[in-house]
C-alpha positions in Angstrom: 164.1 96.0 133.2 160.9 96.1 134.3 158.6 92.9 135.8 155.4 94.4 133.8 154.5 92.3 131.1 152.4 93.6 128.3 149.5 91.8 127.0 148.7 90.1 124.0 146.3 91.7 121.8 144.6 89.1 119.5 144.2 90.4 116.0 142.0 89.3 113.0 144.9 90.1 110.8 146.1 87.2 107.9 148.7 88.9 106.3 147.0 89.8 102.9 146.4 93.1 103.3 145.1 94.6 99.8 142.6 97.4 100.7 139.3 96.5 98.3 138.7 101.1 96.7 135.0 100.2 96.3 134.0 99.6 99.8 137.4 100.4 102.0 137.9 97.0 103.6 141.3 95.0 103.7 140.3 92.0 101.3 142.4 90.0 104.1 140.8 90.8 107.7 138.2 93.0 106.8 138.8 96.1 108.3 139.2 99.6 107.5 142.4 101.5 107.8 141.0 103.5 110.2 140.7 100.1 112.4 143.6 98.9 111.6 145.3 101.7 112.5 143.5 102.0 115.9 143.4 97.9 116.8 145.8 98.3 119.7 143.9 101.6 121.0 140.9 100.0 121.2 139.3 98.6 124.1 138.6 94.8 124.3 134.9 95.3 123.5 134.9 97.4 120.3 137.8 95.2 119.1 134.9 92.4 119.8 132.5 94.8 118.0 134.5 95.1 115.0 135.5 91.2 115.2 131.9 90.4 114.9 131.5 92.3 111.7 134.1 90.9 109.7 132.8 87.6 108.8 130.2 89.9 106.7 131.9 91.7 105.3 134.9 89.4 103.8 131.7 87.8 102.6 129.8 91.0 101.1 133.4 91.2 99.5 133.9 88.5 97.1 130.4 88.4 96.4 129.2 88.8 93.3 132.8 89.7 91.9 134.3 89.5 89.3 137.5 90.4 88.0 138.3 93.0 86.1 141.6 91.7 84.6 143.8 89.1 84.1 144.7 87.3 80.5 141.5 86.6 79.5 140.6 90.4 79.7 144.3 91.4 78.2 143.4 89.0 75.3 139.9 90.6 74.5 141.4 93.8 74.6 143.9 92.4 71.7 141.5 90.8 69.7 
């Protein structure tokens, strides 16, 4: 075994990860796939970059949403 330790890489991610079609962002963290997919490959400054956005975006998210089922829509679709 070796004596190297590897490092911890922090990560935005919450577990929720349900990619929102309209604008591409994980309704959990809000990155792309493309940054999710890259998170560990990226160096500590554009992980920092890419932290700084997401507070925006998870906002531009569920703003102004609404949504588009659920009962009440399954009942007005009945009735």
């Amino acid at each position: 075994m070796s004596d190297r330790t590897i490092p911890e890489i922090q990560s935005p991610c919450v577990k929720l990860c349900i990619m929102e079609p309209d604008s591409g962002f994980c309704m959990g963290c809000g990155r792309t796939r493309d940054e999710i997919a890259s998170w560990i490959s990226l160096s500590p400054s554009e992980r920092e970059t890419v932290t700084g956005q997401l507070g925006h975006r998870l906002a531009n998210l569920t703003r102004n949403k609404r949504r588009k089922g659920g009962r009440r829509n399954r009942l007005a679709k009945t009735g």
